[in-house]
TORLOGU-360733 format. One record per atom (N, C-alpha, C): residue in one letter; x, y, z. Coordinates in steps of 0.1 Angstrom, whole numbers, padded with zeros to 4 digits, always signed. Example, Ala and Ser with C-alpha at 12.3 -4.5 7.8 and 13.67 -1.06 7.14 Angstrom:
BEGIN
A+0132-0057+0078
A+0123-0045+0078
A+0132-0033+0078
S+0128-0022+0071
S+0137-0011+0071
S+0129+0000+0079
! end
This chain:
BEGIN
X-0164+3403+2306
X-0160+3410+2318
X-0150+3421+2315
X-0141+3419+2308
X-0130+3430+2303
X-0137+3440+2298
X-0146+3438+2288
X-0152+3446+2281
X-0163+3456+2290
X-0166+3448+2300
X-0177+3455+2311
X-0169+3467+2321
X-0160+3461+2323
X-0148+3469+2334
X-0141+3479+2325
X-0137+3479+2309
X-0134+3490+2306
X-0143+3500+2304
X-0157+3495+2301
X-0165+3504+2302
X-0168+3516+2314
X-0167+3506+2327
X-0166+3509+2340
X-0157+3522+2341
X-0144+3517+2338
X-0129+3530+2338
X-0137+3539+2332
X-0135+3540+2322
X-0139+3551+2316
X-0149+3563+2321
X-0156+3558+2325
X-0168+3565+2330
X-0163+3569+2346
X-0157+3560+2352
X-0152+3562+2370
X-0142+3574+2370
X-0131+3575+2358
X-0120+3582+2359
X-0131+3602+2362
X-0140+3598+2350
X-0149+3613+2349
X-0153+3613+2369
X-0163+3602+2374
X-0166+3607+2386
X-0157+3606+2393
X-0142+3603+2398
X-0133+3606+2408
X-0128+3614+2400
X-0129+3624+2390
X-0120+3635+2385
X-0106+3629+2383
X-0100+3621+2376
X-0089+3613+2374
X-0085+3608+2363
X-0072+3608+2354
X-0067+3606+2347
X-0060+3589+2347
X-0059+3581+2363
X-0057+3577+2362
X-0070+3561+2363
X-0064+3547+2372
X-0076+3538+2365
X-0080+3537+2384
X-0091+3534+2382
X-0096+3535+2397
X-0103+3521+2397
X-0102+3516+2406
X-0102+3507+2411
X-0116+3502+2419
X-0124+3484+2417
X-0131+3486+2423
X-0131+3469+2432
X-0138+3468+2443
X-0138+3460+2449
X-0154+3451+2456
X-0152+3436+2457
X-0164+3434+2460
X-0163+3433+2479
X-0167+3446+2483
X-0164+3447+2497
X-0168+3462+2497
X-0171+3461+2513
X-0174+3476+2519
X-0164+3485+2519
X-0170+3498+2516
X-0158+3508+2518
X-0149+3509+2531
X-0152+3499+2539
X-0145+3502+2556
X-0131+3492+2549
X-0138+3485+2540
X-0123+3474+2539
X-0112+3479+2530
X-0114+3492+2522
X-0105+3503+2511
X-0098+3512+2522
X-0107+3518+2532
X-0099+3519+2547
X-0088+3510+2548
X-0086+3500+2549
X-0078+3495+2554
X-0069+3497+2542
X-0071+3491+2535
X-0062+3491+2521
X-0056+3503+2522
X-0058+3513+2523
X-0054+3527+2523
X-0045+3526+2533
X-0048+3523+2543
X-0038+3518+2552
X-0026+3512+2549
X-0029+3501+2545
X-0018+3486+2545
X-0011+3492+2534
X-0015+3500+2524
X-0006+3503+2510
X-0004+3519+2513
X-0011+3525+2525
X-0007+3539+2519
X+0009+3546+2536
X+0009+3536+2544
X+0010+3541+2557
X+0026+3535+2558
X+0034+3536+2557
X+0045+3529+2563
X+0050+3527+2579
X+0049+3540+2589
X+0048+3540+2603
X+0043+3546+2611
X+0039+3558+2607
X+0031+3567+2618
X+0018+3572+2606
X+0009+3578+2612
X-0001+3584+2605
X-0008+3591+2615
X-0012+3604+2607
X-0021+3613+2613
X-0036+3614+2611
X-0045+3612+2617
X-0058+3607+2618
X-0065+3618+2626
X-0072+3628+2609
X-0082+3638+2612
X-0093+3632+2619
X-0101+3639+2633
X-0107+3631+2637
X-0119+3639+2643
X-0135+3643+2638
X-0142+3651+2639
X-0159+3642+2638
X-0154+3629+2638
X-0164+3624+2637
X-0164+3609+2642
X-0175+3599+2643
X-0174+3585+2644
X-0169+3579+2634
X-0168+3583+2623
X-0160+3579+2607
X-0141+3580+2606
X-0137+3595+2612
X-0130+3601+2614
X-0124+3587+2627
X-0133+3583+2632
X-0123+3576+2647
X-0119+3558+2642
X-0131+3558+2630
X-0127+3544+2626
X-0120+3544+2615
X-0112+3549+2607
X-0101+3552+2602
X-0090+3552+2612
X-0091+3559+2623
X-0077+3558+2632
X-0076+3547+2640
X-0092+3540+2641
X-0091+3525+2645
X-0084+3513+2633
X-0088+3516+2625
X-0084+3509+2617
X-0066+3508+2615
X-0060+3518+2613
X-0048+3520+2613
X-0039+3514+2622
X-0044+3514+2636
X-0042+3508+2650
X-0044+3493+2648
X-0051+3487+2642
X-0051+3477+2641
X-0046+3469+2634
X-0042+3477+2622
X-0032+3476+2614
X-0022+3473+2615
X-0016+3480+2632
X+0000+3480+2636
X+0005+3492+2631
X-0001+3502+2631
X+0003+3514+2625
X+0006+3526+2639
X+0016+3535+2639
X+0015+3542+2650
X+0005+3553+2645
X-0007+3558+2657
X-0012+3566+2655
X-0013+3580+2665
X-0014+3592+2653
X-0014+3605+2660
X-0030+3609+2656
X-0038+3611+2669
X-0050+3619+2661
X-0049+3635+2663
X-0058+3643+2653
X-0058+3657+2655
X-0077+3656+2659
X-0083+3661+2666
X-0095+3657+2670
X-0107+3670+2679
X-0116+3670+2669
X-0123+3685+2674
X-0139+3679+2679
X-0140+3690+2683
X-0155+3685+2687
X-0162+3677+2677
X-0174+3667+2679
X-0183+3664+2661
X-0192+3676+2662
X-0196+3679+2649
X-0197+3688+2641
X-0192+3701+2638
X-0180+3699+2640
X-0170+3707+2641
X-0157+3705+2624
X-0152+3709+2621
X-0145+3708+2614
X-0127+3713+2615
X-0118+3700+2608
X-0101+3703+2613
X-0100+3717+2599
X-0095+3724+2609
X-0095+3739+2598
X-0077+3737+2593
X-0071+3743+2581
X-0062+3739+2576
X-0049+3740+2582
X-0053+3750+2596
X-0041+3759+2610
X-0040+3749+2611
X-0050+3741+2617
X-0045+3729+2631
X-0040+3720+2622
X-0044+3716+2610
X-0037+3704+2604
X-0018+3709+2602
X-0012+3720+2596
X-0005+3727+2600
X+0008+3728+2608
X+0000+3730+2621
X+0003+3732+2633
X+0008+3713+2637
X-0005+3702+2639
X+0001+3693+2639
X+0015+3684+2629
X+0010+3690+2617
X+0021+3684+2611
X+0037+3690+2615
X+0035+3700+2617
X+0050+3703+2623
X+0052+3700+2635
X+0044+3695+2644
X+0048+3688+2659
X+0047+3671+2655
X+0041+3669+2645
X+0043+3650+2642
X+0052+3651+2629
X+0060+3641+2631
X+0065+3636+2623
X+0058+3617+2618
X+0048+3623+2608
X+0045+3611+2603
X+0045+3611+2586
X+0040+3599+2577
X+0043+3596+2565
X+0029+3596+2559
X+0017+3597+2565
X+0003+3597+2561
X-0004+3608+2566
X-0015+3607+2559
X-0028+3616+2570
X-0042+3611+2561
X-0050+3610+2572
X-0063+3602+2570
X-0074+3612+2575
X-0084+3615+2567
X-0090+3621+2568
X-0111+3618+2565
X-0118+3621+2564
X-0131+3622+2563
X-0138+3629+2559
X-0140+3632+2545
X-0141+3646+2538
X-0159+3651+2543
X-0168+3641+2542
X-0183+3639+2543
X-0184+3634+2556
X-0184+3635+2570
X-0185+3630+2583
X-0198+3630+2583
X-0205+3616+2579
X-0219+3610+2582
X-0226+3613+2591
X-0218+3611+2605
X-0224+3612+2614
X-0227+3624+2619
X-0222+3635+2612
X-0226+3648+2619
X-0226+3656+2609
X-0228+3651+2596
X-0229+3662+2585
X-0224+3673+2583
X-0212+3671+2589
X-0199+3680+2587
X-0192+3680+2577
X-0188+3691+2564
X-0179+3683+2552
X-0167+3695+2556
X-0153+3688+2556
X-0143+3689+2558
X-0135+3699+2545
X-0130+3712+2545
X-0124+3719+2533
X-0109+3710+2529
X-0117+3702+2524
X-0105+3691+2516
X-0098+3696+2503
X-0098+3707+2496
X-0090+3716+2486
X-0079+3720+2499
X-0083+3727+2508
X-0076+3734+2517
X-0065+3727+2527
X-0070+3715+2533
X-0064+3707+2538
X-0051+3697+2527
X-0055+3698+2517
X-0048+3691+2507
X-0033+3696+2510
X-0038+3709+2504
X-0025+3720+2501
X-0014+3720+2510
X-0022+3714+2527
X-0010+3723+2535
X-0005+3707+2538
X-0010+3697+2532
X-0006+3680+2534
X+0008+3679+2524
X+0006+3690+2516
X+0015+3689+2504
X+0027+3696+2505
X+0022+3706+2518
X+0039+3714+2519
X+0050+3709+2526
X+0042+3696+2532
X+0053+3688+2540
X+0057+3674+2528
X+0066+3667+2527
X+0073+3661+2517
X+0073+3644+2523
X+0069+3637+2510
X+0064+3623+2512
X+0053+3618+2522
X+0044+3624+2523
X+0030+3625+2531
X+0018+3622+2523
X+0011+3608+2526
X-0001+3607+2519
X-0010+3615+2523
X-0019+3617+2510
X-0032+3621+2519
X-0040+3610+2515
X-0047+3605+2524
X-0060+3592+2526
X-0076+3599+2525
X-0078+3599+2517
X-0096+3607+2519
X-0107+3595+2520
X-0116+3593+2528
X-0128+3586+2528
X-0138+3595+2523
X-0144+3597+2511
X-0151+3601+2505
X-0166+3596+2503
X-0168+3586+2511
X-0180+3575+2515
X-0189+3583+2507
X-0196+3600+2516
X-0207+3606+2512
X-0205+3618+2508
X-0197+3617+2502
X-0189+3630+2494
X-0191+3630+2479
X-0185+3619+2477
X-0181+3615+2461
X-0191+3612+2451
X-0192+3619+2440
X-0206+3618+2430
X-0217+3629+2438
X-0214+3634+2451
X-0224+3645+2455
X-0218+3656+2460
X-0205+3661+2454
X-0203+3672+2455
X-0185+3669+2451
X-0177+3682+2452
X-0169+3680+2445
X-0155+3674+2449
X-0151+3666+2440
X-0138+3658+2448
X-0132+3659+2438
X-0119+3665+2435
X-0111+3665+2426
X-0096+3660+2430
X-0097+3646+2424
X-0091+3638+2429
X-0074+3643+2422
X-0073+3645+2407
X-0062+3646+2405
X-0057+3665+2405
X-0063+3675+2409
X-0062+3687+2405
X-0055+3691+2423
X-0065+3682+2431
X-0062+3682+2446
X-0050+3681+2449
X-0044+3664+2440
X-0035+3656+2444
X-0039+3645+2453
X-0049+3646+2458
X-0055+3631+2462
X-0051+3619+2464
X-0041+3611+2475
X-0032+3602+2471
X-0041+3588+2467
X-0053+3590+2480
X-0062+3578+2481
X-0076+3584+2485
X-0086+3580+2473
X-0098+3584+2477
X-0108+3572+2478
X-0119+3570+2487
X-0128+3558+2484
X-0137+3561+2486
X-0150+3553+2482
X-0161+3559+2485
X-0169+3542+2486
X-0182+3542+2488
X-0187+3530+2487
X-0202+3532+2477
X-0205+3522+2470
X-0218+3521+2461
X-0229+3526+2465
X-0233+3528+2476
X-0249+3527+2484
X-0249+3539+2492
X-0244+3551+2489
X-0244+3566+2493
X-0247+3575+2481
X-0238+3583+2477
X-0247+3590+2466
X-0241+3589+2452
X-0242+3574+2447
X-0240+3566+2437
X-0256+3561+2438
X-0261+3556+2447
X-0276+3553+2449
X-0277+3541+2444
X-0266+3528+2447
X-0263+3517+2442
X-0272+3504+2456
X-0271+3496+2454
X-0270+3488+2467
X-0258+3486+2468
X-0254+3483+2484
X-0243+3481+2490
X-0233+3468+2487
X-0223+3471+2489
X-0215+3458+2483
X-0205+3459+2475
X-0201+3472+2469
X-0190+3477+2463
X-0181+3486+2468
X-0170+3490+2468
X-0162+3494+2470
X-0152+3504+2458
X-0153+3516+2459
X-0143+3521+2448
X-0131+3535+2452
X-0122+3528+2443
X-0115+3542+2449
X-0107+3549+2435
X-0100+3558+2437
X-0088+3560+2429
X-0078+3568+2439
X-0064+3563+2430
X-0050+3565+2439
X-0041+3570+2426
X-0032+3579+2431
X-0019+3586+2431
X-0011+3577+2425
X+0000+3581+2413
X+0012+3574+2411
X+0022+3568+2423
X+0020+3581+2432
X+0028+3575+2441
X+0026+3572+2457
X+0015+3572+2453
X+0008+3560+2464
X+0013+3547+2457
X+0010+3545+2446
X+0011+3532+2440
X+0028+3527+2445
X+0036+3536+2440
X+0051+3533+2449
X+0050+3529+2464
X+0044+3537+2471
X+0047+3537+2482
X+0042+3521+2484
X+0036+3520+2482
X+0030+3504+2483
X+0037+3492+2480
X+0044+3491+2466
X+0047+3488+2463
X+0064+3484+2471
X+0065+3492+2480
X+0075+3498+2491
X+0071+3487+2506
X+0057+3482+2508
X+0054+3478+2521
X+0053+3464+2520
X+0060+3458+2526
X+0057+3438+2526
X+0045+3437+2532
X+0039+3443+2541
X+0026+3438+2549
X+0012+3443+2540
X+0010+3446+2532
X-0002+3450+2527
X-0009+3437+2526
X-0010+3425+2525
X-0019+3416+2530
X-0023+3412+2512
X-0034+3402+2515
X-0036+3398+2504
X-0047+3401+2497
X-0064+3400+2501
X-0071+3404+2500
X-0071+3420+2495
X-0065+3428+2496
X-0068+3440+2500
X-0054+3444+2493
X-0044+3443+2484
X-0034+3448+2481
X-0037+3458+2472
X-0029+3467+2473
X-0034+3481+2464
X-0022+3479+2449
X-0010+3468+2452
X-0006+3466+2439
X-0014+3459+2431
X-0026+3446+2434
X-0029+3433+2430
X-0038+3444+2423
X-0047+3452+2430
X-0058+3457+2424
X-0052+3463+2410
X-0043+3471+2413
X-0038+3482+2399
X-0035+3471+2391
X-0024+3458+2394
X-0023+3454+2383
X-0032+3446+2373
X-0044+3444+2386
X-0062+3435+2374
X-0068+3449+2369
X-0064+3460+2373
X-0074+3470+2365
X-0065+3473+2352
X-0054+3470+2351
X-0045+3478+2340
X-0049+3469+2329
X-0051+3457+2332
X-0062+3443+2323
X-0073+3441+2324
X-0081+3452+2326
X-0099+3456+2332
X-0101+3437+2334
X-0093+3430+2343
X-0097+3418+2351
X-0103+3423+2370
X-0111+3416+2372
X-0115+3417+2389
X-0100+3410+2395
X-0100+3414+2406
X-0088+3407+2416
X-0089+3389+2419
X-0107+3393+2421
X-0109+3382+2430
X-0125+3376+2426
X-0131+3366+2429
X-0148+3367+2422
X-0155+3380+2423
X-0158+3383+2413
X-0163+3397+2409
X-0180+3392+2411
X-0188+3407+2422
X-0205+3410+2422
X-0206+3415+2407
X-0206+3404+2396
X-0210+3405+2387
X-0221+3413+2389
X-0235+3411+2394
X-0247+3419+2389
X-0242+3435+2395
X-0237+3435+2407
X-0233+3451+2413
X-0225+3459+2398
X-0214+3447+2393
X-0211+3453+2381
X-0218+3464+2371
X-0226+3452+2369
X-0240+3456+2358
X-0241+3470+2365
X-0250+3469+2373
X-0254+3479+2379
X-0248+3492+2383
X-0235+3488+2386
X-0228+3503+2381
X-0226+3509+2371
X-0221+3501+2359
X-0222+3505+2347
X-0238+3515+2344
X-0247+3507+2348
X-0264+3511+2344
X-0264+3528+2352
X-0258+3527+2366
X-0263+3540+2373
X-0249+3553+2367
X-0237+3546+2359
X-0230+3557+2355
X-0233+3565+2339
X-0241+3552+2335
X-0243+3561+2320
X-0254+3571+2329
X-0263+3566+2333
X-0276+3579+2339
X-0268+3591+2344
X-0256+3591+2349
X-0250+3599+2351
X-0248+3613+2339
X-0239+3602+2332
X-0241+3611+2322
X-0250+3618+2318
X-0263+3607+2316
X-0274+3616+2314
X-0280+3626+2317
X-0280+3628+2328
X-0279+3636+2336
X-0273+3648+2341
X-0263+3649+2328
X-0251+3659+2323
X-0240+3659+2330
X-0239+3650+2336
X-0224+3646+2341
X-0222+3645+2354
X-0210+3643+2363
X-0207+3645+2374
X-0209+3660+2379
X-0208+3667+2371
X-0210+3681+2375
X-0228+3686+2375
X-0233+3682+2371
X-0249+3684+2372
X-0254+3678+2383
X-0248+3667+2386
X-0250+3660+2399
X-0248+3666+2410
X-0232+3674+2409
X-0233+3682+2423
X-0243+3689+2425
X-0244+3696+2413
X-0254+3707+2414
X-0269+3703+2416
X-0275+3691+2416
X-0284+3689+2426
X-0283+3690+2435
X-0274+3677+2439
X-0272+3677+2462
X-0268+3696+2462
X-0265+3699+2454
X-0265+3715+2462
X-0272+3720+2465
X-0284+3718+2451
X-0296+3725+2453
X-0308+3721+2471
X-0304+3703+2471
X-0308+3699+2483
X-0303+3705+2493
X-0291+3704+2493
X-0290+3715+2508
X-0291+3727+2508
X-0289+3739+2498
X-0297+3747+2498
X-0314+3750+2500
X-0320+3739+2496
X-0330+3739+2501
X-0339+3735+2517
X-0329+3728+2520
X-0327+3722+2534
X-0325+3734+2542
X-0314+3743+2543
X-0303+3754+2550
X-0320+3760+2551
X-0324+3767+2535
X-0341+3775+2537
X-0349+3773+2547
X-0352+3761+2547
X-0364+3757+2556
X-0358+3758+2566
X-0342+3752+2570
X-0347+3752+2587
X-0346+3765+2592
X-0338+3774+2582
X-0338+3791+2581
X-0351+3796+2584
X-0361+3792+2575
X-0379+3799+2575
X-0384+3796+2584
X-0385+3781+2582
X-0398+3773+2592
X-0390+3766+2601
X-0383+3758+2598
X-0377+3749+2614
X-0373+3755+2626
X-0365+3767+2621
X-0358+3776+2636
X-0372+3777+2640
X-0383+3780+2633
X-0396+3785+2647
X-0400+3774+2653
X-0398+3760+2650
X-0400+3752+2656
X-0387+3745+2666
X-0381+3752+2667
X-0365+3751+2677
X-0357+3741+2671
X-0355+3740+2657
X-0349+3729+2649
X-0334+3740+2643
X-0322+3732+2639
X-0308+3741+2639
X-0303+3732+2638
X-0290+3737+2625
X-0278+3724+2620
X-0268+3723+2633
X-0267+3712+2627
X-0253+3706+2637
X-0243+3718+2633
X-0235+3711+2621
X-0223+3720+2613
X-0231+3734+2612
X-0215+3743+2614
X-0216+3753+2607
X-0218+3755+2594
X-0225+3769+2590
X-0227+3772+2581
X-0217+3771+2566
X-0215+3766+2554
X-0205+3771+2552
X-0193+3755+2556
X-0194+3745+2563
X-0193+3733+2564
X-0202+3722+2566
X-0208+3723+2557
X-0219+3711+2557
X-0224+3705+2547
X-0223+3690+2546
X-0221+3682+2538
X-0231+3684+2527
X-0232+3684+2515
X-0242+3686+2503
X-0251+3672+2504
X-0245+3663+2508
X-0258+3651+2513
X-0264+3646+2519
X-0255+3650+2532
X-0268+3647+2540
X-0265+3657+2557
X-0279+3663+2557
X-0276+3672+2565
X-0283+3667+2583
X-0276+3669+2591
X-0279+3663+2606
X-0283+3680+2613
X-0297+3679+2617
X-0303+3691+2622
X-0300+3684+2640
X-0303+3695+2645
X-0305+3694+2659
X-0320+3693+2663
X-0330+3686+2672
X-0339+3686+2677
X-0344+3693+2686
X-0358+3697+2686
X-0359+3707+2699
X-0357+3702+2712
X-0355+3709+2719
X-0355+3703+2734
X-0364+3694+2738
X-0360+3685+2744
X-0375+3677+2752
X-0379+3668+2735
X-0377+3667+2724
X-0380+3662+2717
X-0371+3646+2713
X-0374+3638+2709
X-0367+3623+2705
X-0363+3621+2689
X-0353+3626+2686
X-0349+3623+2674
X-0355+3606+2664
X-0354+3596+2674
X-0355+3591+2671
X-0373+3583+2667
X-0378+3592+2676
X-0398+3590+2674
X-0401+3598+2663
X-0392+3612+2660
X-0396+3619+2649
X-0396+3607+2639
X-0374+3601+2639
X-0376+3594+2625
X-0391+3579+2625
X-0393+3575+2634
X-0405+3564+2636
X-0415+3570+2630
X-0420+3581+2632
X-0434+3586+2628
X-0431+3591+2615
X-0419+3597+2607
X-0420+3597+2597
X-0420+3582+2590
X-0413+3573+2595
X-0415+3563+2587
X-0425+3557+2585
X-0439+3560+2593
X-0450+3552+2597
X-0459+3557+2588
X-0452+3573+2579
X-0462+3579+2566
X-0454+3575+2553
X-0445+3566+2557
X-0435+3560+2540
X-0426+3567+2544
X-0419+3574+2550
X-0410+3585+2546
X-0396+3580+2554
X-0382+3576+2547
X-0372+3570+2557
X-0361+3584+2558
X-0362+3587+2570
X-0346+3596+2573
X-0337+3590+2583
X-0332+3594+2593
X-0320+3583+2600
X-0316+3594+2610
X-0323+3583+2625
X-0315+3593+2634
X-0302+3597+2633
X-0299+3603+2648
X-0285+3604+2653
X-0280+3597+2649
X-0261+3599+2651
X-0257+3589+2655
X-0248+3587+2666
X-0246+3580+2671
X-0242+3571+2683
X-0248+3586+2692
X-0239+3593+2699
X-0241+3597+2713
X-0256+3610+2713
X-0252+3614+2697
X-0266+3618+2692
X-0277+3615+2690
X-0279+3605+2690
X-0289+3598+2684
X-0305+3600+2687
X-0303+3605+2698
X-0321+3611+2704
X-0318+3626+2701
X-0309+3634+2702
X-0307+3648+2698
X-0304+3657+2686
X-0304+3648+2673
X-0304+3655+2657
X-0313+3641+2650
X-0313+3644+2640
X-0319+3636+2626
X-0308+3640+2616
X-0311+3626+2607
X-0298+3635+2596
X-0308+3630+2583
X-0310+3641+2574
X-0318+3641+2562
X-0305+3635+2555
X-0307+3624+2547
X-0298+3616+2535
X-0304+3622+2521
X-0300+3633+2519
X-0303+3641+2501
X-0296+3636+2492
X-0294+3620+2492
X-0279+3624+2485
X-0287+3612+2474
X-0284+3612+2463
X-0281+3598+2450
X-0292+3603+2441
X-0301+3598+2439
X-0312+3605+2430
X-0324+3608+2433
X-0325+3609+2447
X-0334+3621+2450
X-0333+3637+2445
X-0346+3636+2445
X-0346+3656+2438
X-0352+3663+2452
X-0351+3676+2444
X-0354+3690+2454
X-0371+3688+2460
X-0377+3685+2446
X-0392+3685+2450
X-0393+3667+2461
X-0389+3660+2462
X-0393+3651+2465
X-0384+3655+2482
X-0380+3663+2484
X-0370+3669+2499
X-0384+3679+2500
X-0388+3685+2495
X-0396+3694+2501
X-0405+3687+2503
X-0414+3676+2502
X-0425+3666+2503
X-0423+3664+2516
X-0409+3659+2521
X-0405+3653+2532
X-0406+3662+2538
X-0403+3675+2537
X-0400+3684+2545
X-0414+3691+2550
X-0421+3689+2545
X-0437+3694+2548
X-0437+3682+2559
X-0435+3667+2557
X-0439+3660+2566
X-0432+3659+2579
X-0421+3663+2581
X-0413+3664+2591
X-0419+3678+2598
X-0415+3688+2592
X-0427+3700+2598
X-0441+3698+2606
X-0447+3690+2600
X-0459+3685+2610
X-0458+3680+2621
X-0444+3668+2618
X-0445+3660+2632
X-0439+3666+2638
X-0427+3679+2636
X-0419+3686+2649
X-0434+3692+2654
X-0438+3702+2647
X-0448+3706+2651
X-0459+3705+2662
! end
């Protein structure tokens, strides 16, 4: 196991861009949310809020016992670096939680930009949920300043679900180390101190293990974390084309603006009078899985998932078949 988990570091520190040891857990990324919480938050926190992802972060925190401030835009919309800004000099809080990849509306958040202006205010975490971000486009965890990043196995790692990973800031690790309530399960000291002895915290998904190890050397293979992005780019570039050429003639149009939209998975708008959710049925009834709306959307977009090791040609296959059935 030691030997499996240092292998693990090694290879994790390249995909969260990090110098330091990142951390992993046998649990869903919703439960590193919290962690991020319980170790990153001491009283108040500011909770970017542009999505259904964006609002369970700020649920979580509330449940926590945490005071919460949200900053909150329409979904598919994006917090531009003014308003974050603007709220930080009307709140006085010790965190900020954010959603770089908003799932549900395929909105990606300018998280370089938002960083910066998290950093001109003093002793303020930044919390990033990187769920569908991370390994599919760029997250530079230590260049950023990144206090807390996580992401989960079964997005564009292309793992099955069941893992949990993050990496954290020196002084996140303080600040933690600062809070009595961080809980047991979930302590962001317990974790650093089994990774600094590549030991698990707790019974370790030995085979998920395996299996990360297996999907990070392909990584490599693959020429790195950086070749990676530059597929999911190429997918949404190829995505943006079509519904540019052929989908607008069939009254199809992104959610997000241009220029904010996630490199993995992109959420189109439906024609009118059309059911998001019969498209996704009929495509699945030719092999083919995409994923409606979600929640209030859910009969009014589709969201193409480009993200883990799918290729460009195997998105244009799909995309011929979705073209038929809007059609």
């Amino acid at each position: 196991m030691t030997d499996l988990l240092a292998g693990i570091e090694d290879r994790l520190r390249g995909l969260f861009r990090t110098k330091g040891r990142p951390i992993i857990g046998t649990c869903s990324a919703t439960a590193f949310m919290e962690m991020a919480i319980r170790s990153g938050v001491r009283h108040r926190v500011l909770s970017l809020v542009s999505g259904a992802f964006g609002k369970r972060f700020a649920a979580i925190a509330q449940a926590c016992g945490r005071d919460v401030v949200t900053l909150e835009v329409a979904p598919g919309q994006t917090i531009e670096p003014h308003m974050l800004r603007d709220a930080l000099t009307r709140s006085e809080v010790d965190a900020v939680t954010l959603v770089h990849s908003e799932t549900s509306t395929g909105a990606l958040a300018p998280l370089e930009q938002l960083a910066e202006v998290v950093h001109e205010y003093d002793d303020v975490m930044l919390l990033v949920d990187a769920v569908t971000s991370l390994a599919g486009s760029p997250v530079e965890t230590d260049e950023w300043k990144l206090d807390f990043v996580l992401t989960g196995a079964q997005k564009a790692l292309a793992l099955p679900p069941g893992l949990a990973l993050a990496a954290h800031s020196e002084r996140m690790l303080e600040r933690a180390t600062t809070l009595p309530e961080r809980g047991g399960y979930l302590d962001l000291v317990a974790y650093a101190d089994a990774a600094e002895n590549h030991q698990p915290t707790n019974t370790p998904a030995i085979s998920f293990l395996y299996a990360l190890d297996v999907q990070l050397r392909r990584i490599e293979a693959e020429g790195g974390v950086e070749a990676r992005w530059q597929r999911h780019r190429e997918m949404l570039q190829a995505t943006e084309k079509w519904v540019d050429d052929r989908g607008s003639a069939l009254g199809l149009s992104y959610f997000p603006a241009k220029d904010r939209r996630s490199w993995t998975v992109s959420c189109i708008r439906v024609p009118g009078g059309r059911n998001g959710r019969e498209i996704q049925h009929t495509l699945s009834d030719r092999g083919w899985m995409i994923a409606s709306g979600y929640g209030e959307f859910k009969k009014s977009t589709i969201r193409i998932g480009h993200m883990g090791d799918h290729t460009v040609d195997e998105l244009l296959d799909l995309l011929v078949q979705l073209e038929e059935i809007v059609a």
